[in-house]
DSSP file (Angstrom, degrees, kcal/mol; ACC not computed):
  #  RESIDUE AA STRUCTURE BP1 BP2  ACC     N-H-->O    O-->H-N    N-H-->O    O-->H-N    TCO  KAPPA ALPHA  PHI   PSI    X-CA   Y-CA   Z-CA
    1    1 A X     >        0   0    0      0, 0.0     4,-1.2     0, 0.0     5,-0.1   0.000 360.0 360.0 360.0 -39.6  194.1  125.6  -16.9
    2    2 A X  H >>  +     0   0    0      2,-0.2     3,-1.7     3,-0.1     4,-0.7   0.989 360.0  59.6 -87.1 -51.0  191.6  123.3  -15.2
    3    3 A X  H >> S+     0   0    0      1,-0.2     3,-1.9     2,-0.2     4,-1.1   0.890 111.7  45.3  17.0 -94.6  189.2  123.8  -18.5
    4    4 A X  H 3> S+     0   0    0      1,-0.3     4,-1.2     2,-0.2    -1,-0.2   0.729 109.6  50.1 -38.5 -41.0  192.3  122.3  -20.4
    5    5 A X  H <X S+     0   0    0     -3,-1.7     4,-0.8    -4,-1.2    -1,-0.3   0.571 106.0  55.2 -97.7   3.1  193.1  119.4  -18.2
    6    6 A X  H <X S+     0   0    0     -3,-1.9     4,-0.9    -4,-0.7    -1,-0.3   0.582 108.1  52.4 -90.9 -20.4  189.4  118.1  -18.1
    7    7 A X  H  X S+     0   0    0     -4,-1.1     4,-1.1    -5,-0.3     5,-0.3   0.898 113.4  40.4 -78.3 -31.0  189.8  118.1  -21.9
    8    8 A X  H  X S+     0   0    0     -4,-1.2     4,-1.6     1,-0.2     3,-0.4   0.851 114.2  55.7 -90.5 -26.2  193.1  115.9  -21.6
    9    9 A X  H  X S+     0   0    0     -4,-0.8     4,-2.7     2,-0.2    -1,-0.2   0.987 112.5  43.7 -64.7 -77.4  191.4  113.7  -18.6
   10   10 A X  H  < S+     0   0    0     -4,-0.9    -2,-0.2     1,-0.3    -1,-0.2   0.699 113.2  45.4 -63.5 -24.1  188.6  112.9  -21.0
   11   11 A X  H >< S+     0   0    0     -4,-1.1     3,-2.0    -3,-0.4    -1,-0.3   0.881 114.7  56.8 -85.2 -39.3  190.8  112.2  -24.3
   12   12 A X  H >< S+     0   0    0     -4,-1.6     3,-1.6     1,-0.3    -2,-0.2   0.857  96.6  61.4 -45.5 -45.4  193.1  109.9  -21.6
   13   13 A X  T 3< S+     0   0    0     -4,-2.7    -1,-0.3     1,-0.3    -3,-0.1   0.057  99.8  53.9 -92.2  24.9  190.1  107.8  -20.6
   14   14 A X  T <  S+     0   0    0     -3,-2.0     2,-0.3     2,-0.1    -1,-0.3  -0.056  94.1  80.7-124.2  19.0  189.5  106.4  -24.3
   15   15 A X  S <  S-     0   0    0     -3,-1.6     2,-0.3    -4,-0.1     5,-0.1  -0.834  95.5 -94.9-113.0 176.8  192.8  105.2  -24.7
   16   16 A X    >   -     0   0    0     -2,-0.3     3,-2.7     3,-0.1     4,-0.4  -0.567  38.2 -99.5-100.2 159.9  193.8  101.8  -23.2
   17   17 A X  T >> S+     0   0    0      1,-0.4     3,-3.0    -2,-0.3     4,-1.6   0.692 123.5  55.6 -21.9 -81.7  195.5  101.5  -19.7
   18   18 A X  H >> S+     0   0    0      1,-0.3     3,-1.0     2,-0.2     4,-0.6   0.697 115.3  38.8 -27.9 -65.8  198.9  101.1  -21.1
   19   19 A X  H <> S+     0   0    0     -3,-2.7     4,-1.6     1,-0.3     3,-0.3   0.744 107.3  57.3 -43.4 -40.9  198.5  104.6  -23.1
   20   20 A X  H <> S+     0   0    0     -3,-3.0     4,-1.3    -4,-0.4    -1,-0.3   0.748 113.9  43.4 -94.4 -17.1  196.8  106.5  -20.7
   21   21 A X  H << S+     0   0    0     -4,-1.6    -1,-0.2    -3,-1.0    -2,-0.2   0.411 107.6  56.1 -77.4  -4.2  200.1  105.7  -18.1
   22   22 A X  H  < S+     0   0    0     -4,-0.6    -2,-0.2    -5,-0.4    -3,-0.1   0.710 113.3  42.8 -83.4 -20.0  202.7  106.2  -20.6
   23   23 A X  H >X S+     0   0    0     -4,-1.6     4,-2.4     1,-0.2     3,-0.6   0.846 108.6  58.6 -88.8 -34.1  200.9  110.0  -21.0
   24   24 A X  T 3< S+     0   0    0     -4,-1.3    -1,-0.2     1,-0.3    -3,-0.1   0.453 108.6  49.2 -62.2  -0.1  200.4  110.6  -17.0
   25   25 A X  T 3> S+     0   0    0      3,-0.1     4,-0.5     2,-0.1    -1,-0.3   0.629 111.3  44.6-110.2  -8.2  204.1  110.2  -16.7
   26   26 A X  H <> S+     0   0    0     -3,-0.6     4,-2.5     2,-0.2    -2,-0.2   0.898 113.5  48.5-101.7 -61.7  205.0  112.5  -19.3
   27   27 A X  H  < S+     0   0    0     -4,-2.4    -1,-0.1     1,-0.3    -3,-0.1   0.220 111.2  52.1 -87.8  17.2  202.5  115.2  -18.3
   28   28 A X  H  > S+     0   0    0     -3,-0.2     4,-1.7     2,-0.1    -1,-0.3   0.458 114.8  43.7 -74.9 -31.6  203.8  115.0  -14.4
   29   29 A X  H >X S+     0   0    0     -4,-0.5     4,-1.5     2,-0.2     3,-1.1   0.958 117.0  45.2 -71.2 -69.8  207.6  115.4  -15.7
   30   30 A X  H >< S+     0   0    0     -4,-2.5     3,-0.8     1,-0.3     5,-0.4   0.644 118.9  40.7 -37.6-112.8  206.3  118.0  -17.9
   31   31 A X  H 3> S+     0   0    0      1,-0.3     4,-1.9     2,-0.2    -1,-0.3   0.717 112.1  56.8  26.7 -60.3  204.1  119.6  -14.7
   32   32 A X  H XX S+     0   0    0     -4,-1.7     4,-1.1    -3,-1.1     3,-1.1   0.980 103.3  58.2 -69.7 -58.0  207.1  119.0  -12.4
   33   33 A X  H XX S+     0   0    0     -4,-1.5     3,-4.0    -3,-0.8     4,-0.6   0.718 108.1  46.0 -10.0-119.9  209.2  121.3  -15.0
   34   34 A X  H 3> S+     0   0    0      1,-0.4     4,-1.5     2,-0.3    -1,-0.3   0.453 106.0  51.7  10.0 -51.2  207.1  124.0  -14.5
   35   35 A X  H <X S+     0   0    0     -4,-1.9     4,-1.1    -3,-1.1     5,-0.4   0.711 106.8  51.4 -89.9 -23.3  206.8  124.2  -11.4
   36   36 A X  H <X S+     0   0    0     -3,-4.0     4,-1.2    -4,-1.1    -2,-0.3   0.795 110.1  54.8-101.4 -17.3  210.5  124.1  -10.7
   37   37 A X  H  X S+     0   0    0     -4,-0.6     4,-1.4     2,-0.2     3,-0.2   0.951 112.8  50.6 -33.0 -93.7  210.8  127.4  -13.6
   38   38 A X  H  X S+     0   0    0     -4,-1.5     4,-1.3     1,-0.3    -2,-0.2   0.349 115.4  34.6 -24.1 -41.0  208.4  128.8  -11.3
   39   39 A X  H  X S+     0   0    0     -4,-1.1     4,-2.1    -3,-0.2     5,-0.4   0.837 116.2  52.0 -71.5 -61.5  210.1  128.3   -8.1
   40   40 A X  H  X S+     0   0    0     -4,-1.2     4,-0.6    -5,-0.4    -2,-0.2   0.915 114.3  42.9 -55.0 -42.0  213.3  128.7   -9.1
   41   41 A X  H >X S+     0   0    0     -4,-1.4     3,-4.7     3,-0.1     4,-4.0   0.998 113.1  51.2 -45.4 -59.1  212.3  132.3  -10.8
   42   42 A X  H 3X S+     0   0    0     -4,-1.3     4,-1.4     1,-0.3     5,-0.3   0.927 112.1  50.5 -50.9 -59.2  210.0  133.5   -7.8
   43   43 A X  H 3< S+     0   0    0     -4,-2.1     4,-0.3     2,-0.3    -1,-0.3   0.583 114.9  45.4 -54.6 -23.7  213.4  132.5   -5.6
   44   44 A X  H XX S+     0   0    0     -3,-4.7     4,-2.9    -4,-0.6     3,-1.2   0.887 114.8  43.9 -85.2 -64.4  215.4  134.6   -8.1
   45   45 A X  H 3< S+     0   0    0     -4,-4.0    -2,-0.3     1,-0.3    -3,-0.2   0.625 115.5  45.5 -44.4 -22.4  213.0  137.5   -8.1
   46   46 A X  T 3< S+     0   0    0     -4,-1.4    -1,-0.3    -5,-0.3    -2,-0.2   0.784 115.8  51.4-112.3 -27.5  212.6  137.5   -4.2
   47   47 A X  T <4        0   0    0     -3,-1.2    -2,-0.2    -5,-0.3    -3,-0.1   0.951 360.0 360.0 -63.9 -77.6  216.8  137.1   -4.2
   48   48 A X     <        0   0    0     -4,-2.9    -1,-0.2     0, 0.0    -2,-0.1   0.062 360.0 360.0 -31.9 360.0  216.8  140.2   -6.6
């Protein structure tokens, strides 16, 4: 995972400003997703 996001860090930082903040909001939403699947399972599963 951290492997992966050093690749996407590194493609980020040759596009210009504008770009590389239209794609950090996308891939926090994205991120934030995840992470509320995650919760929301464990919460089921512990429920369960």
């Amino acid at each position: 995972m951290i492997e992966a996001l050093n690749k996407v860090m590194t493609k980020l930082e040759q596009l210009p400003e504008s770009e590389q903040e239209r794609i950090a909001k996308i891939i926090l939403n994205e991120v934030e997703k995840q992470e509320l699947t995650v919760s929301s399972s464990a919460s089921f599963s512990l429920e369960n």
